[in-house]
TIFI-354891 format. One record per residue (C-alpha): residue number from 1; residue in one letter; x, y, z. Coordinates in Angstrom, 1 decimal, decimal comma. Each point is the difference from the previous one (the first is absolute). Layout:
BEGIN
{site NUM; 'A'; {X; Y; Z}}
...
This chain:
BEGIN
{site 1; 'X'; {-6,7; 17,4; 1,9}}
{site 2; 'X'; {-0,1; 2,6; 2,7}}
{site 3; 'X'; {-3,2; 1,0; -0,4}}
{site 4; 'X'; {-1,8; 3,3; -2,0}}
{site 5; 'X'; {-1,8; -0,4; -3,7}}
{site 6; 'X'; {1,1; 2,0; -2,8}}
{site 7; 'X'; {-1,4; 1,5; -2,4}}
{site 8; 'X'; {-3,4; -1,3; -1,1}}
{site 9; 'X'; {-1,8; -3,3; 0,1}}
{site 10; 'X'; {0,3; -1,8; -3,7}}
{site 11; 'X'; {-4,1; -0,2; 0,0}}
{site 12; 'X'; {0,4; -3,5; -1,6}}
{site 13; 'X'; {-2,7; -2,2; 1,4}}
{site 14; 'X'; {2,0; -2,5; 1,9}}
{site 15; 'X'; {-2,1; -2,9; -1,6}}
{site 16; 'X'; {1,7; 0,6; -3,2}}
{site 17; 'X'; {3,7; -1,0; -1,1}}
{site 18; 'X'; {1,2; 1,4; -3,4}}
{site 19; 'X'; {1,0; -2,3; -2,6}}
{site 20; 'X'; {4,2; 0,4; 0,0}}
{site 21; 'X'; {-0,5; -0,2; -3,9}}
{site 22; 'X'; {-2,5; 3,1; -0,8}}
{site 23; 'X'; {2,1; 3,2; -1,4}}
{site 24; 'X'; {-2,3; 2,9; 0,5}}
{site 25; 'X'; {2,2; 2,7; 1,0}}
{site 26; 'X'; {1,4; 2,4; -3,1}}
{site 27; 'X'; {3,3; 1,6; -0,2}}
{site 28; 'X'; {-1,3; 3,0; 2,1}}
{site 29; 'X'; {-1,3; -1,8; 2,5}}
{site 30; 'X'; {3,1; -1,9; 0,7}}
{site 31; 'X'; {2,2; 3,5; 0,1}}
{site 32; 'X'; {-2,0; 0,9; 2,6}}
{site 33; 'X'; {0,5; -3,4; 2,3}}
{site 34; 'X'; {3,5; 0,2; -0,7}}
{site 35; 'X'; {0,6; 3,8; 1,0}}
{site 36; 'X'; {-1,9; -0,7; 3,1}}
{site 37; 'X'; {2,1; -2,8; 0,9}}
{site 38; 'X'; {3,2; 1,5; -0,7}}
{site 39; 'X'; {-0,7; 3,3; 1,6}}
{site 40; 'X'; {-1,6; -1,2; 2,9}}
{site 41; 'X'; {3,3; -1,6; 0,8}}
{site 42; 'X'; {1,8; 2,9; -0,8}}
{site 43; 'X'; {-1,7; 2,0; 2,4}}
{site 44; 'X'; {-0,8; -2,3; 2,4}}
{site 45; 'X'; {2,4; -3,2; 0,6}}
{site 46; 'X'; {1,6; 0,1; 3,3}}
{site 47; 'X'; {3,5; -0,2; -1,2}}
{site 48; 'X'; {0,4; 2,9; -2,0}}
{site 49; 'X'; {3,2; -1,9; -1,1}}
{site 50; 'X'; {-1,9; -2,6; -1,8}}
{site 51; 'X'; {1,4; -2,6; 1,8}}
{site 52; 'X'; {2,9; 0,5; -2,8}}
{site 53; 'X'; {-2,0; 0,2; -2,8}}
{site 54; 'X'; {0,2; 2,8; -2,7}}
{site 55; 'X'; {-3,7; 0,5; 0,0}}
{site 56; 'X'; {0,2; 2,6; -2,7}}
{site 57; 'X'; {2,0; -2,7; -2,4}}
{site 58; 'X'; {-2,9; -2,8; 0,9}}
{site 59; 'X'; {-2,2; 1,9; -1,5}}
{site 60; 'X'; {1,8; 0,6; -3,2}}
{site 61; 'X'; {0,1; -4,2; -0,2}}
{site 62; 'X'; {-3,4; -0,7; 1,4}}
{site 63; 'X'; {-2,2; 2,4; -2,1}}
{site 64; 'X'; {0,6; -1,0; -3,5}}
{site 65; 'X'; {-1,3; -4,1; 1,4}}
{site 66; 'X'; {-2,6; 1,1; 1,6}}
{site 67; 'X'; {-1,5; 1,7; -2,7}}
{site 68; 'X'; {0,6; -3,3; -2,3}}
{site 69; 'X'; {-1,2; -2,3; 2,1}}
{site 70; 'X'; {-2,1; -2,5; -1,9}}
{site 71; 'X'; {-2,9; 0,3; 2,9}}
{site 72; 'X'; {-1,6; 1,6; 2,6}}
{site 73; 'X'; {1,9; -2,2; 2,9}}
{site 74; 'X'; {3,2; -0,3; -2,1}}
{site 75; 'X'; {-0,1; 4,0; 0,5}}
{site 76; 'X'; {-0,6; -0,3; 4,0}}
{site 77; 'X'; {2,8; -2,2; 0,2}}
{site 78; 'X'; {2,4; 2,1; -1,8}}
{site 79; 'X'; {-0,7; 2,5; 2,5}}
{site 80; 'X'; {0,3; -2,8; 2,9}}
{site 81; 'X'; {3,1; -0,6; -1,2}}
{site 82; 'X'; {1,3; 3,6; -0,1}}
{site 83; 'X'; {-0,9; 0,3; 3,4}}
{site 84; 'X'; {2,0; -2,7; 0,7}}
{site 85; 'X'; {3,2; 1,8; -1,0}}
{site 86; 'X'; {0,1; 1,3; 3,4}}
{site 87; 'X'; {0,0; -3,5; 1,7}}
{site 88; 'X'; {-2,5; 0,9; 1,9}}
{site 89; 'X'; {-2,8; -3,0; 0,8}}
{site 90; 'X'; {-2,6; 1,7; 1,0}}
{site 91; 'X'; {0,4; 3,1; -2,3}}
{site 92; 'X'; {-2,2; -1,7; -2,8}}
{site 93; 'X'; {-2,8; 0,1; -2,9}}
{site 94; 'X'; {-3,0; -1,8; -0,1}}
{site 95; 'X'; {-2,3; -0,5; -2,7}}
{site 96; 'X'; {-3,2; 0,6; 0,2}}
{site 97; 'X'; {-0,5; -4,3; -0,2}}
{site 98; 'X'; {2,5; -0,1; 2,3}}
{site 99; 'X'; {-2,2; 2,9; 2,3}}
{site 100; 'X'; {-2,9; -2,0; 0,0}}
{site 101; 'X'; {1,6; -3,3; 0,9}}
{site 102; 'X'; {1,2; 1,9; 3,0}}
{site 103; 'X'; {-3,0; 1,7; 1,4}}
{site 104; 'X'; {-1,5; -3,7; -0,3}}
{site 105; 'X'; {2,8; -1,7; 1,8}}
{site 106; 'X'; {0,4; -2,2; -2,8}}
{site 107; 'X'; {2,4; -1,0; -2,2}}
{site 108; 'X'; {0,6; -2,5; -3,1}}
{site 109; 'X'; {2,0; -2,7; 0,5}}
{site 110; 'X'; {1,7; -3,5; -0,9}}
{site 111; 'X'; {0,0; -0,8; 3,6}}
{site 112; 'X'; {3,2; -0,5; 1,0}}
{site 113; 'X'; {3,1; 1,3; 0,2}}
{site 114; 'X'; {3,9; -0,8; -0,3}}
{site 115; 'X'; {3,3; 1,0; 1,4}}
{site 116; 'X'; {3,7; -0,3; -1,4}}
{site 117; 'X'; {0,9; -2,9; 2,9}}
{site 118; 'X'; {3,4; -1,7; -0,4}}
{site 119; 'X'; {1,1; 0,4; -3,7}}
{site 120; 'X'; {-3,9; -0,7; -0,9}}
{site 121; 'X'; {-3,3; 1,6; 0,0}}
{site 122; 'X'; {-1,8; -2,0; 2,7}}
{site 123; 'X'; {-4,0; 0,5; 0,6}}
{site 124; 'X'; {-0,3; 1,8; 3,5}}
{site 125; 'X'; {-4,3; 0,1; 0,2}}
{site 126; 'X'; {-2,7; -1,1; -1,8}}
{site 127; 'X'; {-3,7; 1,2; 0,6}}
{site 128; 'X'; {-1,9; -2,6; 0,8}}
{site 129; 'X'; {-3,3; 1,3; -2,3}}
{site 130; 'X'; {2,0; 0,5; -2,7}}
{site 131; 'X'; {0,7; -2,0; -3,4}}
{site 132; 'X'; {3,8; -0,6; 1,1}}
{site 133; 'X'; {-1,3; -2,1; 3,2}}
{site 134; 'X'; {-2,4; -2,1; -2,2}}
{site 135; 'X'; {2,6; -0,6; -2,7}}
{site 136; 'X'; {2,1; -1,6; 2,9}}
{site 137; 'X'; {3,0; 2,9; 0,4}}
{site 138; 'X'; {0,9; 0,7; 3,6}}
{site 139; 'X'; {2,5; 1,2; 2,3}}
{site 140; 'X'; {3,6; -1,0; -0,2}}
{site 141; 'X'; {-0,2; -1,3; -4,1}}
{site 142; 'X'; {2,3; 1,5; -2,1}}
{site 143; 'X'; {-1,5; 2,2; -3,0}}
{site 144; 'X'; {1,5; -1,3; -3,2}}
{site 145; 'X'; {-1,7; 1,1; -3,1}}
{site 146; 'X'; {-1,5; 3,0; -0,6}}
{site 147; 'X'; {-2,1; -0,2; -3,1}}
{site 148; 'X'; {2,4; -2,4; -1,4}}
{site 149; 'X'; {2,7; 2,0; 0,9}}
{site 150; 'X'; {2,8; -0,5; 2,4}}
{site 151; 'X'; {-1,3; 1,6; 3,2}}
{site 152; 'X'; {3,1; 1,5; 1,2}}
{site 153; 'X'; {0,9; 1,2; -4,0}}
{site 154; 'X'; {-3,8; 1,4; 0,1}}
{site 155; 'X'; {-0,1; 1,5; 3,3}}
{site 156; 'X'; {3,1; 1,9; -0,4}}
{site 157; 'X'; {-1,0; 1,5; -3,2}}
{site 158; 'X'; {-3,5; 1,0; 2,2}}
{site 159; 'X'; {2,3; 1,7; 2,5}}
{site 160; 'X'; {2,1; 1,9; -2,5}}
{site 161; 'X'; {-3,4; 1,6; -0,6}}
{site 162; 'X'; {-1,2; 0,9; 3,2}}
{site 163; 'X'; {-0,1; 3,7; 1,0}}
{site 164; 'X'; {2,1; 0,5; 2,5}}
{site 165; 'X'; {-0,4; -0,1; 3,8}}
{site 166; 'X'; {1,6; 0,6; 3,2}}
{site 167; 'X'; {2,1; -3,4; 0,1}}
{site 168; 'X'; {0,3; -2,5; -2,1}}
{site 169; 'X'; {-2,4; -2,0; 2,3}}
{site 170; 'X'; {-2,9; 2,5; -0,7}}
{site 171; 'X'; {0,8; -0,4; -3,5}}
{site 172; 'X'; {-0,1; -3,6; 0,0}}
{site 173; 'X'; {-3,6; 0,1; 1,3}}
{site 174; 'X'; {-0,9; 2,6; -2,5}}
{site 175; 'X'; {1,1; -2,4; -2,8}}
{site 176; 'X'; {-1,4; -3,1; 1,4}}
{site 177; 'X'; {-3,3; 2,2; 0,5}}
{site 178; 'X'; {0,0; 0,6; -3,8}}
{site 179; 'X'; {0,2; -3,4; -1,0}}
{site 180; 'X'; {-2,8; -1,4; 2,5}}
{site 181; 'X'; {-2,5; 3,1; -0,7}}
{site 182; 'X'; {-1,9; 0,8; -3,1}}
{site 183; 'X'; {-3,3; 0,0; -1,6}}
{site 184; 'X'; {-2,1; -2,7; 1,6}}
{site 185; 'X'; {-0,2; -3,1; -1,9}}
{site 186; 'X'; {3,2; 0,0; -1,9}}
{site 187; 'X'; {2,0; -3,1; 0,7}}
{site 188; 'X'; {3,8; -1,3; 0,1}}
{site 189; 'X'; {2,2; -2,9; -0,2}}
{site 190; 'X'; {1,8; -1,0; 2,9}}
{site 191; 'X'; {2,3; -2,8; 0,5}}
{site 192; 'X'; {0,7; -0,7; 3,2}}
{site 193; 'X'; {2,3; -2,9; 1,8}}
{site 194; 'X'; {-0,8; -1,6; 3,5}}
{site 195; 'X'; {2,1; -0,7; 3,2}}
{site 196; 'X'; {0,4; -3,9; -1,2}}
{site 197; 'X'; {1,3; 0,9; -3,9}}
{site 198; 'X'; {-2,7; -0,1; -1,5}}
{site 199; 'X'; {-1,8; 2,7; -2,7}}
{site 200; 'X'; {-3,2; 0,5; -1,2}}
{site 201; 'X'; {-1,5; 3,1; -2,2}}
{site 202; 'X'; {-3,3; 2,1; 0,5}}
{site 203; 'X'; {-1,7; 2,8; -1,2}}
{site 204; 'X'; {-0,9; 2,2; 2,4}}
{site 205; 'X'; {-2,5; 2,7; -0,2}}
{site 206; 'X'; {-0,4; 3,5; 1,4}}
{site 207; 'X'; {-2,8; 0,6; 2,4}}
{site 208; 'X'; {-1,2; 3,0; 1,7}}
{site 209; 'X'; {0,1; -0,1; 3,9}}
{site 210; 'X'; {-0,9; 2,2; 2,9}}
{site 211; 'X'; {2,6; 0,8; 3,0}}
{site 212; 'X'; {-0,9; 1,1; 3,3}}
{site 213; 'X'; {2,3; 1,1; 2,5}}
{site 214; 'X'; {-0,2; -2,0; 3,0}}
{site 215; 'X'; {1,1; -0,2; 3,6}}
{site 216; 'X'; {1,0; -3,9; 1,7}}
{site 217; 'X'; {0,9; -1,1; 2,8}}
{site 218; 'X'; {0,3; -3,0; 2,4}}
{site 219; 'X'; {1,9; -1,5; 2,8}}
{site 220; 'X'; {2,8; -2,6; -1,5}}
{site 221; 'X'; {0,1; -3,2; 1,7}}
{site 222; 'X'; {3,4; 1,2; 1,7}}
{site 223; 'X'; {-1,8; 2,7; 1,5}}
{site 224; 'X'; {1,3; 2,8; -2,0}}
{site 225; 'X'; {-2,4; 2,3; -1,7}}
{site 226; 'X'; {-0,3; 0,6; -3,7}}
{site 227; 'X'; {-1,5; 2,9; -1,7}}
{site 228; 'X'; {-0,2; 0,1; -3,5}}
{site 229; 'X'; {-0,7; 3,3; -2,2}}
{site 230; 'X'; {-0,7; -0,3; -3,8}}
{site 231; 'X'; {-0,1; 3,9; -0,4}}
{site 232; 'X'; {-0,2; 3,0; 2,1}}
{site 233; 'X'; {-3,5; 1,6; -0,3}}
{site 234; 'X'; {-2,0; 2,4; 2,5}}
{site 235; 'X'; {-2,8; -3,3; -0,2}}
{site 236; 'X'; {2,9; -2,9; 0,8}}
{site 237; 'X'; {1,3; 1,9; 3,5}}
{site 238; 'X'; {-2,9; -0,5; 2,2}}
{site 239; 'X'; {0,0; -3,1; -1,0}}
{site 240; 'X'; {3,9; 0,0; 0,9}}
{site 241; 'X'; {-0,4; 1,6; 3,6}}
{site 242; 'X'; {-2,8; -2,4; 1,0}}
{site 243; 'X'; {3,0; -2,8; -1,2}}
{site 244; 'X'; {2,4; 1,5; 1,9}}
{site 245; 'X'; {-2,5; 0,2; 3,2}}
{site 246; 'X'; {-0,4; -3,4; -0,2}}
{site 247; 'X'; {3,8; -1,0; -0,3}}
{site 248; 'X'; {0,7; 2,6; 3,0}}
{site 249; 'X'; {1,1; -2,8; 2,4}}
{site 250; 'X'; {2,3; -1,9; -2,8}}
{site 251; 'X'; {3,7; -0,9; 0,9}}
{site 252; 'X'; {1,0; 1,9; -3,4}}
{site 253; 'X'; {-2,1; 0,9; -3,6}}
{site 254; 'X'; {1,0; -0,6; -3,2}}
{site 255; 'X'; {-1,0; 2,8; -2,4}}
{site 256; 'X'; {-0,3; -1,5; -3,9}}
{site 257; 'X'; {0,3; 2,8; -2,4}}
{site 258; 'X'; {0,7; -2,8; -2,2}}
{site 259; 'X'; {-1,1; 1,7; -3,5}}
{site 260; 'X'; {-2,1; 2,8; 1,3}}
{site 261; 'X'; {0,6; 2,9; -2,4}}
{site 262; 'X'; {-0,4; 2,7; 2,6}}
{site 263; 'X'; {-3,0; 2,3; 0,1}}
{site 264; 'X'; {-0,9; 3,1; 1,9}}
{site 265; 'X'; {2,9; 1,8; 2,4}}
{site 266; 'X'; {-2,8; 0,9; 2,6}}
{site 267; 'X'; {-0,8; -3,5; 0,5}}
{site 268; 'X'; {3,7; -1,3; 0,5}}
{site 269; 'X'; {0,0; 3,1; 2,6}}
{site 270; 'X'; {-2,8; -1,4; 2,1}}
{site 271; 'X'; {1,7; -3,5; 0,2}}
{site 272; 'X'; {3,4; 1,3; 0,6}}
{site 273; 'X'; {-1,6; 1,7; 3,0}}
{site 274; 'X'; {-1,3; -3,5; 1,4}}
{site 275; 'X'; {3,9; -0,8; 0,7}}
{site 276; 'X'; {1,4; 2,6; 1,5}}
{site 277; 'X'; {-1,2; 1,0; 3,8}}
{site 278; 'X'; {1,5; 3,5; -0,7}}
{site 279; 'X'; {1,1; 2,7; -2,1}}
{site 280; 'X'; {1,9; -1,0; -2,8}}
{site 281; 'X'; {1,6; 1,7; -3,0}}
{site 282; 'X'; {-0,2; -2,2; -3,3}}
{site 283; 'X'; {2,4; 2,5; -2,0}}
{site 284; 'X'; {-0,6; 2,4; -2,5}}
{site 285; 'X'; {-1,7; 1,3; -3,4}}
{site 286; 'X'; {1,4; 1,0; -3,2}}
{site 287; 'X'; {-2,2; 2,7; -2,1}}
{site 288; 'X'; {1,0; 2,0; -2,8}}
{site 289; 'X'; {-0,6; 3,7; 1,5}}
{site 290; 'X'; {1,3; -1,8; 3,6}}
{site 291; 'X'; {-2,8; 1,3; 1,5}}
{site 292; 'X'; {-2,7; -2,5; 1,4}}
{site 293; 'X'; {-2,8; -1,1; -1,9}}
{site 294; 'X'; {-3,3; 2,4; 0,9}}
{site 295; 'X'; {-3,6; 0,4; -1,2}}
{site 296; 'X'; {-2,1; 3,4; 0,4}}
{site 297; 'X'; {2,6; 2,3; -1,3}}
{site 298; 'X'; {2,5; -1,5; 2,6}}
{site 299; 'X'; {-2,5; 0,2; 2,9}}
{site 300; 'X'; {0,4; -3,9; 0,6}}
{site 301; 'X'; {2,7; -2,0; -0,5}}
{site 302; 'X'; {-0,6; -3,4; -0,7}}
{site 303; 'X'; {3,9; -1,1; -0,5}}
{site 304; 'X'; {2,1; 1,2; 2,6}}
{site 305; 'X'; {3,8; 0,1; -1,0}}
{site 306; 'X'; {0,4; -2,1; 3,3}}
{site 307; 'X'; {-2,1; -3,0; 0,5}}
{site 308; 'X'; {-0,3; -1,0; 3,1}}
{site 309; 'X'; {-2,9; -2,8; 2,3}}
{site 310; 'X'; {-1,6; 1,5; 2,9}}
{site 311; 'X'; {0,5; -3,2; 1,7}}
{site 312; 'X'; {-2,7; -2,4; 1,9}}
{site 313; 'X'; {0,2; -1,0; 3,9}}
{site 314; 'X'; {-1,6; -3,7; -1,1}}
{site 315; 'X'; {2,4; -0,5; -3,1}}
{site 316; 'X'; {1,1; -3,3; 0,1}}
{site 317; 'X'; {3,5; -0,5; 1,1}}
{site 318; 'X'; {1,0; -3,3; -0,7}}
{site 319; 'X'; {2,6; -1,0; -2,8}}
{site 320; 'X'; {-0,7; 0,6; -4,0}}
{site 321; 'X'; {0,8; -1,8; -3,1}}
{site 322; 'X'; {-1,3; 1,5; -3,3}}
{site 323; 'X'; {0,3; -2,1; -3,3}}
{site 324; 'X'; {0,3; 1,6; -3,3}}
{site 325; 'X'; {1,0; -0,9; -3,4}}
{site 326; 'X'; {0,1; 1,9; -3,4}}
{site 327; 'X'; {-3,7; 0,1; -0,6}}
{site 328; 'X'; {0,2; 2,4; 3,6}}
{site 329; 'X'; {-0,3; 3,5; -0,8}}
{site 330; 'X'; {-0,6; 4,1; 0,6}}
{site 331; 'X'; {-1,7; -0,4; 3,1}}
{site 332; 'X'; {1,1; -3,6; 0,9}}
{site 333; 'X'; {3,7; 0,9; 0,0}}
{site 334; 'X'; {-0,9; 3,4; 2,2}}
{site 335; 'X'; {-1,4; -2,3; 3,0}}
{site 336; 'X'; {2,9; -2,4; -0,4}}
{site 337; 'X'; {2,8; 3,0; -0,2}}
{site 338; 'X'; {-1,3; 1,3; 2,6}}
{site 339; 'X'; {-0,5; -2,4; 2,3}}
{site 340; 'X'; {3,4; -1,4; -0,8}}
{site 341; 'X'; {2,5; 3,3; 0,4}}
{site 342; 'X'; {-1,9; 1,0; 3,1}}
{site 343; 'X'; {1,1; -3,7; 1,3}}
{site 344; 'X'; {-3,8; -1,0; 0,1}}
{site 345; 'X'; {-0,2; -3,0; -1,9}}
{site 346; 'X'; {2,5; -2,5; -1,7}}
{site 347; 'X'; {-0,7; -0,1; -3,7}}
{site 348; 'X'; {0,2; -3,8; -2,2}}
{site 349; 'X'; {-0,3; -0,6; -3,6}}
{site 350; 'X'; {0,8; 1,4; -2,8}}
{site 351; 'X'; {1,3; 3,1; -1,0}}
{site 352; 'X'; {-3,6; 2,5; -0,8}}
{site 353; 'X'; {-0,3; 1,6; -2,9}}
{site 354; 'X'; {1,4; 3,4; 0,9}}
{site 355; 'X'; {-2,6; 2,0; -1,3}}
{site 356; 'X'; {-0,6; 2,2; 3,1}}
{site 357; 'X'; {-1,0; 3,9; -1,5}}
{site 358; 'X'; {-3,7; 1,4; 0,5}}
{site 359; 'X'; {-2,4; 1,2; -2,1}}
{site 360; 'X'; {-3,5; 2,1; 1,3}}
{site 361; 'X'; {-2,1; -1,6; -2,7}}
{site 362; 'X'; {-0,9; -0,2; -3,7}}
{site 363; 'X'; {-0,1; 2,7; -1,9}}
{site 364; 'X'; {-2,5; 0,0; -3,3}}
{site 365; 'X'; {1,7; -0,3; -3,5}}
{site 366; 'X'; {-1,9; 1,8; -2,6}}
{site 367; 'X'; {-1,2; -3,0; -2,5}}
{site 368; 'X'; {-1,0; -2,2; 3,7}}
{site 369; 'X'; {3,4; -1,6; 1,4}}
{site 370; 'X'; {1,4; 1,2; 3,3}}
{site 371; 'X'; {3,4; 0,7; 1,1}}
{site 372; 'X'; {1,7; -0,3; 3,0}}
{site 373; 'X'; {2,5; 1,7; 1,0}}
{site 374; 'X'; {3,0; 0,1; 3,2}}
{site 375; 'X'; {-0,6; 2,8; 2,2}}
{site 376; 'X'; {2,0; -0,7; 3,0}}
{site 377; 'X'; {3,5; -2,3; 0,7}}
{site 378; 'X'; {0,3; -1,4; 3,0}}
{site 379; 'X'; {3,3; -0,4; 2,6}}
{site 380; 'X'; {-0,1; -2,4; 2,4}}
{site 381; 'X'; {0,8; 0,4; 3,9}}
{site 382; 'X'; {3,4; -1,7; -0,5}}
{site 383; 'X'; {0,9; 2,3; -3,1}}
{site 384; 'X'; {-1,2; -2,5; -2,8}}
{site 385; 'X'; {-2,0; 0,4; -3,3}}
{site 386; 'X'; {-1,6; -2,7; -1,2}}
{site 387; 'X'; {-1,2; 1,0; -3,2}}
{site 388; 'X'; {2,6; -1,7; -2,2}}
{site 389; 'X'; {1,0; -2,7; 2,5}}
{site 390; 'X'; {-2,5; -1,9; 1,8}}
{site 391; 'X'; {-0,3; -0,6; 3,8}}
{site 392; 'X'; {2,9; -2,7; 0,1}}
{site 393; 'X'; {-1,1; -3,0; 2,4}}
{site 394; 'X'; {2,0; -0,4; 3,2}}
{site 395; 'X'; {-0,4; -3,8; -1,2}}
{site 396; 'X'; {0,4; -0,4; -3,4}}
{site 397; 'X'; {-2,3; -3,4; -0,9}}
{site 398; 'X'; {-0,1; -0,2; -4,2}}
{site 399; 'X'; {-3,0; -2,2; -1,3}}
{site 400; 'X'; {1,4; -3,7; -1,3}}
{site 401; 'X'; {-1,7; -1,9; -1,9}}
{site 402; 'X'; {0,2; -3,0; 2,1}}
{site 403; 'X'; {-2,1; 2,2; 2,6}}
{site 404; 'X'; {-2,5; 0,7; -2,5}}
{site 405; 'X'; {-0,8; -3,3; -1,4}}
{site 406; 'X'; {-0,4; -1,0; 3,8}}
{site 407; 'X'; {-2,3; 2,8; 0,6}}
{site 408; 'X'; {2,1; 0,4; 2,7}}
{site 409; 'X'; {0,7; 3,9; 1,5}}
{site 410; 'X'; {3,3; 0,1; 1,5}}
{site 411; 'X'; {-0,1; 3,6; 0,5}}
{site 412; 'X'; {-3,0; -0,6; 2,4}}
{site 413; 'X'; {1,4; -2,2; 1,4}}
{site 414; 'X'; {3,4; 1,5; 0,8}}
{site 415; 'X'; {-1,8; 3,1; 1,2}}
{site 416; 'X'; {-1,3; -2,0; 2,9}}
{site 417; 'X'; {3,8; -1,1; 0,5}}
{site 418; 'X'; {1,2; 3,4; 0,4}}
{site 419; 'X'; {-2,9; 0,7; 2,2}}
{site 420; 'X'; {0,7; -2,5; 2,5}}
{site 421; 'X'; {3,6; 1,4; 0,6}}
{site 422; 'X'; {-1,0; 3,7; -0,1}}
{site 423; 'X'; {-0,5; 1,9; 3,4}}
{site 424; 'X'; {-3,7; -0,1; 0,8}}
{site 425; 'X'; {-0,7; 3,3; 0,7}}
{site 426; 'X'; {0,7; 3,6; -0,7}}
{site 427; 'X'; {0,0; 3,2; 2,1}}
């Protein structure tokens, strides 16, 4: 998010999570959340080619199953899912539940989650408070069963009917968000098989849990720095530049955007400027009137069509590596692009998600959900979009399951490889 709030606040006391089963709203009411949605789209979206989509024909499909939807967040998800005709990640409905979970930083969840990892679906973290743990699953077993189904069979048919996103990574972690979330309490049986052969079965619950963003660091015992980011947020980047004040005289840093999800554009901005000892442009905006973003009737412009660092006389100059993987996102991949075409940093991992578009903040949907919606594209320095793509790691290091059931992080550790054979300075 780049950083204004639409529209008004939902005045849902933030204590209070709506029951995904109630149907209160009537066949008005619902006209009305859908017409807001569509239109403010229509009006609004930065692309005002629809990212390819006939906008006008997704409404002819969309309408008739929203208004049949057998619930109140069956009919939210209708209209998720028509906003996900433009595969657009961050262009998105959420229901009022969904609102409130948010605004909490909470979510409900099996506890852990699972990636397609060499021909199977391998468990890549567990939460350690959660059922999951408890039952035994962990990192690096392969998911076998899913409510006595074939896991692969019953994951496939779960992707076939999740909305669309900006890559198929996105949309893989939108589906695997649907099966671990849900209405606290409910349970499902897993069958899982471990490293040595062996299977066992568990029902797992799902449990509410609270998330805060969160800014690490330390000095690795080979005397490289690591920072770690779990989402970009005006409260995590003091926290971030005390970090980075206290890796100053470090060799090299390692940057782990390792599943952070991105956050607010202004806060990327004021790290970016901690690495770069002058001026430097960062590239360019996309908006649909291509005119920059402004508030007050155009007095101040808050998005400039170029975006450019002032630059800092005590910005550290020595060398960069910045992890990432799919879970790394929006804001995430900004700070990695970046840094990467302006020659900055190196970048290791995986591929990000390539959902890199902005949004200004949530606009109210009559009925209590909120949409977002993509106001401005973004070009990098170097010419690249990376909406649709994904910052593509220098060093390309795909999880193995081996790896994982060693609770071993090669990609940490190869970043302190590269390191040690990059200059150890910049100008």
């Amino acid at each position: 998010m780049i950083g204004r709030q639409l529209g008004e606040e939902t005045g849902m006391p933030t204590e209070v999570v709506p029951s995904p089963r109630k149907a209160s709203l009537d066949a008005g009411q619902r006209e009305r959340a859908f017409d807001f949605v569509w239109d403010t789209i229509q009006e609004r979206y930065y692309d005002p080619a629809f990212n390819g989509a006939d906008w006008k024909a997704v409404a002819s499909t969309y309408r008739p199953l929203a208004m049949k939807a057998f619930a109140d967040e069956a009919f939210w998800d209708v209209l998720d899912r028509m906003a996900g005709e433009l595969r657009d990640s961050h262009t998105r409905v959420e229901s009022p539940r969904q609102v409130a979970l948010r605004k909490l930083d909470q979510a409900v969840t099996l506890g852990f989650s699972f990636a397609p990892i060499q021909g199977v679906l391998g468990v890549t973290a567990v939460n350690t408070d959660s059922d999951a743990w408890w039952a035994g699953v962990r990192a690096g077993m392969v998911l076998e069963t899913i409510a006595g189904e074939n896991a692969l069979t019953a994951y496939e048919r779960l992707l076939a009917g999740t909305r669309y996103a900006s890559t198929d990574r996105a949309r893989h972690m939108r589906a695997v968000r649907r099966l671990v979330s849900g209405e606290t309490g409910t349970r499902v049986q897993f069958g899982f098989r471990r490293g040595d052969g062996s299977r066992f079965e568990a029902s797992i619950g799902r449990n509410l849990v609270t998330y805060r963003p969160t800014a690490f660091h330390r000095v690795l015992p080979s005397g490289f720095g690591y920072l770690r980011l779990t989402q970009w947020t005006v409260g995590v980047i003091p926290r971030a530049m005390e970090a980075l004040g206290a890796l100053k005289n470090s060799p090299g840093i390692v940057i782990d955007l390792r599943g952070n999800p991105g956050g607010s554009l202004h806060a990327v901005n004021a790290m970016l400027g901690k690495f770069f000892s002058q001026p430097k442009e960062l590239g360019r905006v996309l908006t649909r009137t291509g005119k920059p973003v402004a508030l007050l009737f155009g007095a101040v412009e808050i998005i400039k069509l170029k975006s450019t660092v002032e630059g800092d006389p005590d910005a550290y100059r020595g060398p960069v590596v910045i992890l990432v993987n799919a879970g790394s996102g929006s804001g995430s991949e900004f700070f990695a692009a970046t840094m990467q075409a302006s020659g900055r940093a190196v970048v290791a991992g995986e591929p990000s998600c390539g959902c890199l578009l902005g949004f200004l903040g949530y606009a109210r949907v009559p009925g209590g959900a909120e949409l977002a919606y993509s106001e401005v594209g973004f070009v990098m320095s170097n010419g690249k979009r990376i909406e649709g793509e994904g910052v593509i790691p220098d060093h390309l290091i795909p999880l193995a399951l081996p790896d994982l059931q060693a609770n071993r992080d090669q990609a940490l550790e190869q970043a302190q490889e590269i390191l040690r054979n990059l200059p150890q300075s910049t100008k």
